[in-house]
C-alpha positions, 0 to 999 in steps of 0.5 A: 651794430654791437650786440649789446641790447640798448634802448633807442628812441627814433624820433620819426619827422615830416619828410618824405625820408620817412621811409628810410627810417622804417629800415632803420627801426628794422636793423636796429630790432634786428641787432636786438635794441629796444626801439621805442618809435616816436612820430611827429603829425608830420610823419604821418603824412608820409608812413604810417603806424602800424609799420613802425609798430610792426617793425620795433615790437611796440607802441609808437607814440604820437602824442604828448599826453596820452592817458595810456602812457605815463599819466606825467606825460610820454615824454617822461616814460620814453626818455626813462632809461634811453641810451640814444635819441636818433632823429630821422628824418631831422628836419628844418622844423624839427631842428628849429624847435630843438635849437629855440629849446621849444616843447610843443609836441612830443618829439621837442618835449622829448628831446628836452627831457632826454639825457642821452646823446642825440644824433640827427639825420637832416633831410631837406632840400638843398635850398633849405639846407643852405640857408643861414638860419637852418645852419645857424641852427645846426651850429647850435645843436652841436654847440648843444653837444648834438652828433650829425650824419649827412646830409649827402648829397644826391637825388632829393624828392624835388626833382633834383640833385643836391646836398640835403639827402637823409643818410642812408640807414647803414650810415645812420646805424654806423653812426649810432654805434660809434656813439655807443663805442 
């Protein structure tokens, strides 16, 4: 990536992919981008914290209101002067709520209030990936102006092989630079 420093919000979801994200979070503080971590309930299920608080430098938020953020709400904080929302994993759920335009958690609040471009980084299994509503979905997150990487295809956490892999983190960083260029 480029050496000028951006800030970049990673919104981490629920998906075993999780830990792909860790690296990302790493390369991109590596680069010298402000990486400001955002966790979904669901992700926590899979990594921790303390990594991502431990990799980007700072405070990973989790919550909507928290009275140690913005007493207007993290969203408005996390947002302020964001050059890039990177969400990774994107999942089914996530996509969803961002398509309806719902503000149930951080993650959808956040990426309402956001005015940067959005790039997503499906993971699911390829059942889920191929169903009309996940696809209707996807189609109206670019109609939205959303930017994708993958998924690929490959060795999912199911046990099996198919389209529905999270990118791997070059490919997400390559395209997060591109979007900067």
């Amino acid at each position: 990536m480029s050496d000028s420093r951006r800030a970049i919000v990673l919104a981490v979801g629920g998906g075993i992919a999780a830990y792909k994200s860790a690296i990302v979070c790493s390369r991109l503080v590596q680069c010298g981008h402000e990486v400001r971590v955002v966790m979904t309930r669901s992700a926590l299920k899979f990594v921790g914290v303390s990594t991502f608080s431990a990799l980007s430098g700072r405070r990973v938020a989790t919550e909507t209101f928290d009275p140690e953020q913005n007493p207007l709400g993290a969203h408005i904080e996390l947002a302020e002067g964001c050059d890039l929302m990177i969400v990774a994993p994107a999942t089914a759920n996530l996509m969803s709520r961002f398509a309806l335009g719902s503000a149930d958690d951080l993650v959808s609040t956040l990426y309402l209030q956001i005015s940067s471009p959005v790039l997503l980084a499906p993971a699911m299994s390829e059942s889920m990936w191929g169903k009309p509503a996940v696809q209707r979905n996807v189609n109206r997150l670019r109609e939205d102006g959303c930017h994708f990487i993958g998924p690929s295809s490959g060795w999912l956490s199911c046990r099996a092989s198919g389209e529905g892999r999270m990118s791997e983190p070059n490919e997400i960083l390559e395209a997060a630079e591109a979007l900067f260029n």
